[in-house]
C-alpha positions as CSV (number, residue, x, y, z in Angstrom):
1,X,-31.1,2.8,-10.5
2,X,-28.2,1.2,-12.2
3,X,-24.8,1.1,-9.9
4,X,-26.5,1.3,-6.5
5,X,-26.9,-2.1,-4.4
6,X,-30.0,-4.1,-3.4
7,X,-30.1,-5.4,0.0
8,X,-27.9,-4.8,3.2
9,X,-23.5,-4.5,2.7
10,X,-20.8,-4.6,4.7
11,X,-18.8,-1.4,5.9
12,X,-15.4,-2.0,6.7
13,X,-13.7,0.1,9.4
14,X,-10.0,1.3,9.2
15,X,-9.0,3.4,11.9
16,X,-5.4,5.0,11.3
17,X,-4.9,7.2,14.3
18,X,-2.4,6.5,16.5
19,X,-4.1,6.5,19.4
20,X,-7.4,4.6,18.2
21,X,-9.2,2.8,21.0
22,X,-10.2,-0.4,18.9
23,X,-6.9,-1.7,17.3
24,X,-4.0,0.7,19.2
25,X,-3.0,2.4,16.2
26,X,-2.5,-1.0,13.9
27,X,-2.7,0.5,10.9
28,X,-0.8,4.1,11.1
29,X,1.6,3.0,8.3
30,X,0.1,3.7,5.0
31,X,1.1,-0.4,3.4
32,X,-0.9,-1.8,6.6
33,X,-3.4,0.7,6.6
34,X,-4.0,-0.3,2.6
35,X,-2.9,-3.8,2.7
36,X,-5.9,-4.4,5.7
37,X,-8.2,-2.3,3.4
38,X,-7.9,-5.2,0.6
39,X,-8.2,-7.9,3.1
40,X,-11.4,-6.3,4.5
41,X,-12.4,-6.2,0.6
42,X,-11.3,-9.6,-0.3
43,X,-13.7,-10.6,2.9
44,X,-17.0,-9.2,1.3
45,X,-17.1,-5.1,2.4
46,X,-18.3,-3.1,-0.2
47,X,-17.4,-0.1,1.7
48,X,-14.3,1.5,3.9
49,X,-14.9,3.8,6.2
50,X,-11.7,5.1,6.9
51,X,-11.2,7.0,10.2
52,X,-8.3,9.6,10.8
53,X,-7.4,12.3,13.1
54,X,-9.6,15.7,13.1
């Protein structure tokens, strides 16, 4: 199957609630919020799971 990975990734998580329990609402402003997204990419994840309010 062309496109799809072999072997195990990395899943980067951005929370950008206010309120998040793991990072205190770090990344509420959009530039942090996409600014740690490219670090997190830069560091090897191939994917961002990006968690917001519901």
């Amino acid at each position: 199957m062309s496109g799809v990975a072999r072997g195990p990734g990395v899943m980067g998580i951005l929370n950008v609630t206010p309120d998040s329990f793991s990072d205190g609402g770090r990344f509420v402003d959009a530039g942090e919020a996409v600014g740690h997204a490219l670090r997190m990419i830069a560091e090897g994840a191939a994917v961002i799971d990006v968690g917001g309010e519901s």
